[in-house]
PAMAR-245119 format. One record per atom (N, C-alpha, C): residue number from 1; atom name; x, y, z. Coordinates in steps of 0.02 Angstrom, whole numbers, plus 50000, padded with zeros to 5 digits. Layout:
<nodes>
<node resi="NUM" name="CA" east="X" north="Y" up="Z"/>
...
</nodes>
This chain:
<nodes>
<node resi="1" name="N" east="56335" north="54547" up="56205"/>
<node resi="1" name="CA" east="56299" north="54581" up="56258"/>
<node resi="1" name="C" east="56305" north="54540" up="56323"/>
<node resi="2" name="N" east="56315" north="54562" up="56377"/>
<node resi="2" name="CA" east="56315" north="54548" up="56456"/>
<node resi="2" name="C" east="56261" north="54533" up="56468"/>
<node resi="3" name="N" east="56254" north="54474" up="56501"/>
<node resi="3" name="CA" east="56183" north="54435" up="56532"/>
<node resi="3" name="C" east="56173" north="54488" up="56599"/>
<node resi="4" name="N" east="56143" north="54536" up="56616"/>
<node resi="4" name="CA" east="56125" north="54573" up="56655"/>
<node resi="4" name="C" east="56119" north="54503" up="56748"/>
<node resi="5" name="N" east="56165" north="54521" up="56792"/>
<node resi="5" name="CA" east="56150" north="54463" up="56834"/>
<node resi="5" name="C" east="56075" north="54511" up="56880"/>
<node resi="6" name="N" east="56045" north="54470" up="56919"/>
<node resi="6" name="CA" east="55981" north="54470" up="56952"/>
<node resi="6" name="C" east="56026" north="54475" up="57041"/>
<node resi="7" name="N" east="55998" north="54518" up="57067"/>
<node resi="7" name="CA" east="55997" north="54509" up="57134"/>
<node resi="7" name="C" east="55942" north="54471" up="57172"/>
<node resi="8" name="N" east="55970" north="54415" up="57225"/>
<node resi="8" name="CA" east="55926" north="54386" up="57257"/>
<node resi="8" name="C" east="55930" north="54425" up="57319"/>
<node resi="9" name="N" east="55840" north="54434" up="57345"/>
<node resi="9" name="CA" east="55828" north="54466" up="57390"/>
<node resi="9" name="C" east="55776" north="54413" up="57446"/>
<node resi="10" name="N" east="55792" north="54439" up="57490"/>
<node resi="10" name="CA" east="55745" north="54397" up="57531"/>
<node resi="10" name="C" east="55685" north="54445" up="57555"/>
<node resi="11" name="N" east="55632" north="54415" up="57583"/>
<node resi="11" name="CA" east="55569" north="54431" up="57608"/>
<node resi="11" name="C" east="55600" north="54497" up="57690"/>
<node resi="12" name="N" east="55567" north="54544" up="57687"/>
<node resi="12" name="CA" east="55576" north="54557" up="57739"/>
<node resi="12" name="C" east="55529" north="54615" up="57745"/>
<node resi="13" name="N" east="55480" north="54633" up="57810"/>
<node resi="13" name="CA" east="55433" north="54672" up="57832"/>
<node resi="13" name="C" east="55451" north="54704" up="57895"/>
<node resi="14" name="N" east="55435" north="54773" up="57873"/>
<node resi="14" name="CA" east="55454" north="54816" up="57918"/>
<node resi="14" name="C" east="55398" north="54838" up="57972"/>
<node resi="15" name="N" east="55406" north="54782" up="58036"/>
<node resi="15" name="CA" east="55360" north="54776" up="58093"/>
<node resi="15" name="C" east="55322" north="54838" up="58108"/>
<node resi="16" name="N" east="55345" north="54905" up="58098"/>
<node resi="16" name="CA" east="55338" north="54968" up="58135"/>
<node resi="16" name="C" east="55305" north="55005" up="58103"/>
<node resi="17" name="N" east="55289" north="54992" up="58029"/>
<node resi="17" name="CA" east="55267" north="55014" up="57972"/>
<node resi="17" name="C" east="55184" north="54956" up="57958"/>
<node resi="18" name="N" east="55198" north="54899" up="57986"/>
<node resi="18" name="CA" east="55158" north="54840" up="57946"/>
<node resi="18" name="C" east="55079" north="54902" up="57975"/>
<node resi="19" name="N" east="55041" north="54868" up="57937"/>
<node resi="19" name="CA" east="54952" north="54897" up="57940"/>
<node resi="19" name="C" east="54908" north="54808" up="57950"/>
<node resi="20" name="N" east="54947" north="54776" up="57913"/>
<node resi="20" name="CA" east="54929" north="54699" up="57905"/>
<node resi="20" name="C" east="54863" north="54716" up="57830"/>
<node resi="21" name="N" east="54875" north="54764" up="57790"/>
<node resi="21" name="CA" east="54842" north="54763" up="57724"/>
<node resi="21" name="C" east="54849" north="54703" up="57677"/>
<node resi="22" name="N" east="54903" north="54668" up="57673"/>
<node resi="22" name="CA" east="54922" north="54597" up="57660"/>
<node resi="22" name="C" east="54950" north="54642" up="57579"/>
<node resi="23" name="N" east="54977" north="54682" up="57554"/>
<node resi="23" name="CA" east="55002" north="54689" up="57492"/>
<node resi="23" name="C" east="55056" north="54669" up="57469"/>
<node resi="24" name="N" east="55095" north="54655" up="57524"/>
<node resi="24" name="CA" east="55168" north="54624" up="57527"/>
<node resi="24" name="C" east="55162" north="54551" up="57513"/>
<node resi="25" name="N" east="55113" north="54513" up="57563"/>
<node resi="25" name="CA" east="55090" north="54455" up="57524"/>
<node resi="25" name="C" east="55069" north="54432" up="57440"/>
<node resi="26" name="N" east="55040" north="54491" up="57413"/>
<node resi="26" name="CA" east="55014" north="54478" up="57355"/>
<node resi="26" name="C" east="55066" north="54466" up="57310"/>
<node resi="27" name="N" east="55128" north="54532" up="57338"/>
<node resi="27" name="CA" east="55196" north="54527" up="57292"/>
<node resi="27" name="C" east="55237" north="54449" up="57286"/>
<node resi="28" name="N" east="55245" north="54411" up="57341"/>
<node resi="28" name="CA" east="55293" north="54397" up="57350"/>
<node resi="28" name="C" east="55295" north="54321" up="57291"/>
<node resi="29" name="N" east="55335" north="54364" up="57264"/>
<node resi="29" name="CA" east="55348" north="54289" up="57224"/>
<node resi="29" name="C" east="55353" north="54202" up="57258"/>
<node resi="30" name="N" east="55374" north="54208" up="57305"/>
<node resi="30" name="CA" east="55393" north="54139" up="57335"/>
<node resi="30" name="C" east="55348" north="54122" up="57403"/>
<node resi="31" name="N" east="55279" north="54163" up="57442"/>
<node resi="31" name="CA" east="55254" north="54141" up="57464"/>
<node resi="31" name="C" east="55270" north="54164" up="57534"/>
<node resi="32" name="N" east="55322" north="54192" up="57544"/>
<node resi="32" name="CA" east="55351" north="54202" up="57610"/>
<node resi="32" name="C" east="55346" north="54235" up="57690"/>
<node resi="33" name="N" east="55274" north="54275" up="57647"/>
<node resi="33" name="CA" east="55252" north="54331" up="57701"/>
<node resi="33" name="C" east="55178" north="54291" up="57702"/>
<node resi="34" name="N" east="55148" north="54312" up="57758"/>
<node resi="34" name="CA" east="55091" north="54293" up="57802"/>
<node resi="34" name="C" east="55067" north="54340" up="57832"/>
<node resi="35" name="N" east="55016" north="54332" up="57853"/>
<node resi="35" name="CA" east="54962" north="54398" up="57874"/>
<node resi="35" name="C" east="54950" north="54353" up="57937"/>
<node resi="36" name="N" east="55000" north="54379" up="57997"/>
<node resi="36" name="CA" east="54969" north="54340" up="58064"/>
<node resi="36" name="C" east="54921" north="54378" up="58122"/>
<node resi="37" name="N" east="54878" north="54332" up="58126"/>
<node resi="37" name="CA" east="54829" north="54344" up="58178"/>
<node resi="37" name="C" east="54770" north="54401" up="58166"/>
<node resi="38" name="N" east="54785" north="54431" up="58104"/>
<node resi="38" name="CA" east="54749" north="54494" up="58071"/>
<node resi="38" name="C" east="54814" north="54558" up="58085"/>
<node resi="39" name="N" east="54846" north="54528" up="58135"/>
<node resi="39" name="CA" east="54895" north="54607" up="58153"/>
<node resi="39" name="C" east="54949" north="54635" up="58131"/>
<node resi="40" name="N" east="54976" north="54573" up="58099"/>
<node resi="40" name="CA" east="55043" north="54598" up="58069"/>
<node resi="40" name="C" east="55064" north="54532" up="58031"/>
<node resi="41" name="N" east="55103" north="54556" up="57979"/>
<node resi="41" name="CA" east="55136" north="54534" up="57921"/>
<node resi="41" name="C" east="55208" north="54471" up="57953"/>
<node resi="42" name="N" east="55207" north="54430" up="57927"/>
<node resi="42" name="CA" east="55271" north="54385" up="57966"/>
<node resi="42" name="C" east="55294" north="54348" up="57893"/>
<node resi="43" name="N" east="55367" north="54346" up="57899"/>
<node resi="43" name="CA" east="55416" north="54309" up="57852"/>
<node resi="43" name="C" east="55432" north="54234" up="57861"/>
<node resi="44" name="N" east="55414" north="54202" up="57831"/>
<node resi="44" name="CA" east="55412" north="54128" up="57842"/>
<node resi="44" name="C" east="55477" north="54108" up="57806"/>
<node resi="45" name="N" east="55533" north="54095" up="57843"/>
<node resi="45" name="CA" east="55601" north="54082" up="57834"/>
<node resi="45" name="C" east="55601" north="54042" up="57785"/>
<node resi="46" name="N" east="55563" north="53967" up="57803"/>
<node resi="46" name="CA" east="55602" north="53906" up="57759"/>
<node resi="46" name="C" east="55562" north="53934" up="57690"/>
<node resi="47" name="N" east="55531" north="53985" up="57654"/>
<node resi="47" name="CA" east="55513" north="53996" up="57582"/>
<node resi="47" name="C" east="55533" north="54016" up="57565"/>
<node resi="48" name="N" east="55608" north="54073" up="57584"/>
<node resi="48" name="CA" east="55633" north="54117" up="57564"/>
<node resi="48" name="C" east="55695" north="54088" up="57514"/>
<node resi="49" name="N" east="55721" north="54127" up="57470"/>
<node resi="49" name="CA" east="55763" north="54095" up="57437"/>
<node resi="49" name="C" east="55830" north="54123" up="57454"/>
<node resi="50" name="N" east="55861" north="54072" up="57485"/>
<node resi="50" name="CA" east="55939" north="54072" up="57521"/>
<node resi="50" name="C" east="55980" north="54105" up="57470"/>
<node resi="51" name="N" east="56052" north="54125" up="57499"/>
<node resi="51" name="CA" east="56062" north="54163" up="57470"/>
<node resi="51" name="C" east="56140" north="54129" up="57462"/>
</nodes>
């Protein structure tokens, strides 16, 4: 059987859409998103996993 490979994805929030509900935060496996200022959602580069 084939080891199924994994796609790496990076963090990314769609500014135009954000509410700043923070659910994207809750997901993120690696920490990457932030809830700034109360207003909107931001991707914190250096957590993301390179690709």
């Amino acid at each position: 059987m084939e080891k199924a490979k994994r796609m790496k994805r990076k963090a990314f929030v769609a500014q135009e859409l954000c509410v700043a509900c923070g659910c994207c935060v809750k997901v993120c496996p690696m920490g990457a998103i932030q809830i700034m200022k109360g207003i909107m959602a931001a991707v914190v580069l250096q957590k993301t996993i390179s690709m």
